[in-house]
Phi, psi and omega in degrees: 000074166285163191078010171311127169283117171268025086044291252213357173201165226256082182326146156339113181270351222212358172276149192083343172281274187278324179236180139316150165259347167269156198286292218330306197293348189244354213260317213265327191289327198290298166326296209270348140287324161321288198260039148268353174248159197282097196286160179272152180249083142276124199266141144141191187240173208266140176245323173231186180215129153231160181234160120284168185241032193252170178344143160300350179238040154242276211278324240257313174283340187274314161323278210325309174330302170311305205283320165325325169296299156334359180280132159069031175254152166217119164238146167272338183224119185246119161287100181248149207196102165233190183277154166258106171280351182248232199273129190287067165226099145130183184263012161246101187255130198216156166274146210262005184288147178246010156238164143269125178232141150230202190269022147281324163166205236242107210226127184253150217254077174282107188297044158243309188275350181266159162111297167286022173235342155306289154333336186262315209231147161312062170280136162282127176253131162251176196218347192227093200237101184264007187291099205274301217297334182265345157299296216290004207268277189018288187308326176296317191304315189311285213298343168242031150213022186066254193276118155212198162244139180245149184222113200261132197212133174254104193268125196273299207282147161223034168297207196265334209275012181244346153296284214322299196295330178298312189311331197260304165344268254260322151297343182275315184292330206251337181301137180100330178287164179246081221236133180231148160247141180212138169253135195248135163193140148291146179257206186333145179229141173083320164334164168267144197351291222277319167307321207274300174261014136247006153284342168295311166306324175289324158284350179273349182269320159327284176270020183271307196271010168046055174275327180071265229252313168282349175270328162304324173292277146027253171301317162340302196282356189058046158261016178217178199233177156163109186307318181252039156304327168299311180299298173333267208308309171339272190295350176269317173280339165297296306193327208267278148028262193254047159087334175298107177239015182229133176220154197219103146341089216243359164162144150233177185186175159218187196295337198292339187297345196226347144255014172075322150332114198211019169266345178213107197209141172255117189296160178210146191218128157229151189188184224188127164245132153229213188220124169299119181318121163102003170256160182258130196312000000 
């Protein structure tokens, strides 16, 4: 994209840290999780993702699963929806920048559909956006769908009736696009192993069971944990919307499976909604 104002883009927060900062090193790290995983025979057509969002070298293989769906897919547009870990302000967030860059390029912001979900919903435009979990998705996207548009949302509040109104926005906004949606969330954070998967299984039993409505409760009640549940509950009632009735669990783990630690560990869920074949929105 030459000729860019950089100005206009919102550089990389978290490369050389969470991922590489070099293209070669991060393009071969993203590639060498891809093709540790088996592709799946998921029957219908794909409508949504969820990921997690920690370093790559906790989380980065549990991502792939997720990411992996996307082989020999073309979306022109992706809706990414993570949770905000820093500063709160307001329950929609957006970024006011008109690119996303890591050291793969250059990723454009369509500022036509943020000006229209602006119109549906109350957003905060930031300019000083420290947000890893929503960064860090970019690169899998990059590398298995090129060229596309991101329409980026940051959720401060994630109660049910602030899923609900992003979920209609955003099915409303997105019908008719060859549109992929995706929610980033971490499950448990700090527990211990055997704790750890079982609070976790329950949010993987939600959303294996196209719950909603019980995973929002759920978490309301602490009996599962999941940071970017509001991004969850958010893309699965948006995803129900535009037709998506099957959602499938594609793999979990946590940080003790992959640093032998197994006294505080943080959970990872990937998983994959779809739309039943031959049906219609």
């Amino acid at each position: 994209m030459n000729g860019v104002d950089r100005s206009q883009v919102r550089s990389s927060v978290i490369a050389g840290s969470w991922y590489p900062s070099q293209p070669e090193e991060l393009r071969s790290i993203v590639e060498r999780y891809l093709d540790n995983v088996e592709p799946t025979e998921l029957e219908g057509e794909l409508v949504g993702l969820i990921a997690p969002h920690a370093g790559y070298a906790y989380s980065g293989q549990v991502a792939a699963y997720a990411y992996k769906q996307l082989e020999d897919l073309d979306f022109n547009l992706v809706a990414l929806i993570s949770p905000l870990h820093r500063v709160r302000l307001g329950t929609y967030m957006v970024t006011s920048y008109s690119y996303y860059e890591t050291p793969m390029g250059l990723m454009p912001v369509d500022t036509e559909l943020v000006k229209a979900l602006g119109e549906e919903l109350e957003l905060t435009r930031v300019r000083r956006d420290q947000e890893h979990s929503l960064e860090i998705q970019l690169p899998f996207l990059q590398y298995m769908l090129g060229e596309f548009r991101l329409l980026p949302i940051m959720m401060g509040d994630q109660d049910w009736s602030s899923c609900q109104s992003l979920a209609s926005a955003l099915a409303s906004l997105l019908s008719g696009e060859k549109a992929l949606l995706v929610a980033t969330t971490d499950l448990s954070h700090f527990h211990s192993y055997d704790q750890a998967v079982q609070l976790d299984q329950r949010v993987q039993e939600r959303v294996g069971a196209f719950d909603p409505r019980g995973l929002s409760e759920d978490l309301a009640a602490r009996r599962s944990e999941a940071c970017g549940g509001g991004p969850v509950i958010s893309m699965m009632l948006a995803a129900q919307e535009l037709g998506a009735s099957q959602a499938h669990v594609l793999h979990y783990a946590n940080s003790g499976d992959v640093t032998g630690d197994r006294s505080r560990v943080v959970g990872y869920m990937a998983a994959a909604l779809l739309k039943a074949d031959g049906r219609t929105e």
